[in-house]
VEXDREN-2710 file (C-alpha; in Angstrom, 1 decimal):
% VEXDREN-2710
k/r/px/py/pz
1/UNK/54.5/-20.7/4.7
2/UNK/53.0/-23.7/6.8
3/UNK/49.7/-22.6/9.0
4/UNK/52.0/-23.1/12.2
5/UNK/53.1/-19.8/11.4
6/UNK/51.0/-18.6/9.5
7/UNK/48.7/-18.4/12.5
8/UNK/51.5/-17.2/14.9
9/UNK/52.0/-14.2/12.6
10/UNK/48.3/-13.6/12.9
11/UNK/48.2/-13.6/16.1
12/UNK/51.5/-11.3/16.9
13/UNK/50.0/-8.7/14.2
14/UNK/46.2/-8.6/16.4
15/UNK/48.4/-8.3/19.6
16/UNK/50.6/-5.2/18.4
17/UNK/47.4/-3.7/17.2
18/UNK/45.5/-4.4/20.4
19/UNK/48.4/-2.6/22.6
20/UNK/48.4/0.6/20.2
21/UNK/44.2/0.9/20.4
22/UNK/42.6/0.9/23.0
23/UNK/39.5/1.1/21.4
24/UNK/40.6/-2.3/19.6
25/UNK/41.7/-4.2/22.7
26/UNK/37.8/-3.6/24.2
27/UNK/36.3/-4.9/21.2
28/UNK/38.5/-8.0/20.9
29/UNK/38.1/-9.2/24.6
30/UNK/34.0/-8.2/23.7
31/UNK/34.4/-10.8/20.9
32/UNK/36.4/-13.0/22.4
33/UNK/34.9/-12.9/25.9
34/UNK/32.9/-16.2/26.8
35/UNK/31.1/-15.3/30.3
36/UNK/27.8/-13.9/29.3
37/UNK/26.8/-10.4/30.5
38/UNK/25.3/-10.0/33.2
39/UNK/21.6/-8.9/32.8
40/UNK/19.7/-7.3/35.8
41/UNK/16.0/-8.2/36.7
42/UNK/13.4/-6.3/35.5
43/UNK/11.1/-4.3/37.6
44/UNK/7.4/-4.6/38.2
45/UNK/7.1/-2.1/35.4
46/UNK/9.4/-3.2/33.1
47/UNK/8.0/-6.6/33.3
48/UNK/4.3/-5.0/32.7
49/UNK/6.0/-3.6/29.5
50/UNK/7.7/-6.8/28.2
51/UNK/5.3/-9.8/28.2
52/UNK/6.6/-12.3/25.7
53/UNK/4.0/-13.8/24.2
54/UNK/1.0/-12.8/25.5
55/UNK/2.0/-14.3/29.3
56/UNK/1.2/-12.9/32.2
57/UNK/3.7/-11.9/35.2
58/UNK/4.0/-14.3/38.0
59/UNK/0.7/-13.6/40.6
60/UNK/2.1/-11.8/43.9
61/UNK/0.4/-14.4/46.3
62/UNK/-1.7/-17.9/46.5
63/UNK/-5.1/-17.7/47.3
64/UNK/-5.8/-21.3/48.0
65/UNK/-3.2/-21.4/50.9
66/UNK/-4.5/-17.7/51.9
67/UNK/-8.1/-19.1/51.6
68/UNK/-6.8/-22.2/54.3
69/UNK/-6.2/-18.9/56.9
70/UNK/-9.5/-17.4/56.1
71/UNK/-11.6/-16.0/53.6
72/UNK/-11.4/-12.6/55.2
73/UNK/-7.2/-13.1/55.2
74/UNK/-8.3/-13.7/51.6
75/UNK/-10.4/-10.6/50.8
76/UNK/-7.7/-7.9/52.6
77/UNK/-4.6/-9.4/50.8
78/UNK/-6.6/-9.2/47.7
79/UNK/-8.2/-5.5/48.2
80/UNK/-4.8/-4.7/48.2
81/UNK/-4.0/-5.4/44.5
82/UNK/-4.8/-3.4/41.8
83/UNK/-6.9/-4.7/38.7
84/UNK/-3.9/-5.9/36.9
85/UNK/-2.3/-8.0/39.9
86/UNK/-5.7/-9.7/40.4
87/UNK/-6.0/-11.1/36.9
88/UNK/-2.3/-12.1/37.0
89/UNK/-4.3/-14.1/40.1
90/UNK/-6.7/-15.7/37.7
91/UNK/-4.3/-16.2/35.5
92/UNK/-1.7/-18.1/37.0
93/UNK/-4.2/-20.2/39.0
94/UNK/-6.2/-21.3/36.1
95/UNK/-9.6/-19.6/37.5
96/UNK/-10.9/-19.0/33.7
97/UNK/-11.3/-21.5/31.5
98/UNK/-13.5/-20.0/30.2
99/UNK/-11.4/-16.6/29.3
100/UNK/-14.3/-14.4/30.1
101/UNK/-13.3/-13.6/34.0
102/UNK/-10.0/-12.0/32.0
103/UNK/-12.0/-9.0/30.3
104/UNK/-14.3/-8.0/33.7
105/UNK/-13.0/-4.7/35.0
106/UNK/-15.0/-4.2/38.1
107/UNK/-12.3/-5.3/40.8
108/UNK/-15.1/-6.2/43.2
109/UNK/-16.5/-8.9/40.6
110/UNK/-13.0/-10.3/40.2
111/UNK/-12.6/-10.4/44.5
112/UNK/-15.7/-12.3/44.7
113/UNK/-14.5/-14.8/41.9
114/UNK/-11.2/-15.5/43.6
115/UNK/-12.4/-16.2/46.5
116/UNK/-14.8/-18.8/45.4
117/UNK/-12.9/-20.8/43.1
118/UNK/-9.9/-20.8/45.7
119/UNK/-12.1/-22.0/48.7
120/UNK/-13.5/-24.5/46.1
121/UNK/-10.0/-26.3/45.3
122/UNK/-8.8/-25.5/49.4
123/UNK/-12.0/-28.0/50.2
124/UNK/-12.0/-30.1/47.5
125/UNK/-11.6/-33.8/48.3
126/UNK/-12.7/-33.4/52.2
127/UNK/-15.1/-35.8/52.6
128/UNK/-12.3/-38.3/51.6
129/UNK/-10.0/-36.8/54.3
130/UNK/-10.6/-38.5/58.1
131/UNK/-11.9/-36.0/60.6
END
């Protein structure tokens, strides 16, 4: 038997199978299917659960452009968040080189530490800038 078919016998055995079972039929178009499934985004929550290696979620807002609108703007949006969602802050921004700002757990503390280092990089390089 040549492999023209030997192939075409293959393939006329798979399809009487696949139009008795149904339960057949699903897994071959699963195994033969080339479109990835679709895979929602996860929540807030879920993402809190699932942090691949050791990263932090995405920060929900910029201090440095709020800090351009005012430190107050700054200091509300940021009273706002909860302990978690202000290191993500800290995080994302590169405010702790050191690593220490990352295990302080009074929120306060954290506020105050924000705010500086983001009105530090909003001014830097003014007194290059023309009036």
């Amino acid at each position: 038997m040549n492999i023209k078919r030997a192939l075409t016998a293959l393939v006329n055995v798979v399809s009487e199978e696949a139009a008795k079972n149904p339960g057949f039929m699903r897994r071959l178009e699963e195994a033969l299917s080339t479109a990835k499934p679709v895979e929602k985004k996860p929540s807030a929550a879920e993402a809190d659960k699932k942090r691949k290696g050791g990263r932090r979620p995405a920060a929900l807002l910029d201090p440095i452009e709020l800090v351009r609108s005012g430190e107050d703007v700054l200091r509300a949006k940021l009273a706002e968040l909860d302990l978690d969602r202000l290191i993500d802050v800290v995080a994302q921004f590169g405010m702790d080189p050191s690593k220490l700002v990352m295990k302080w757990k009074d929120r306060d503390r954290i506020i105050d530490h924000i705010v500086e280092r983001s009105s530090a990089r909003a001014t830097k390089g003014d007194a290059f800038r023309e009036s």
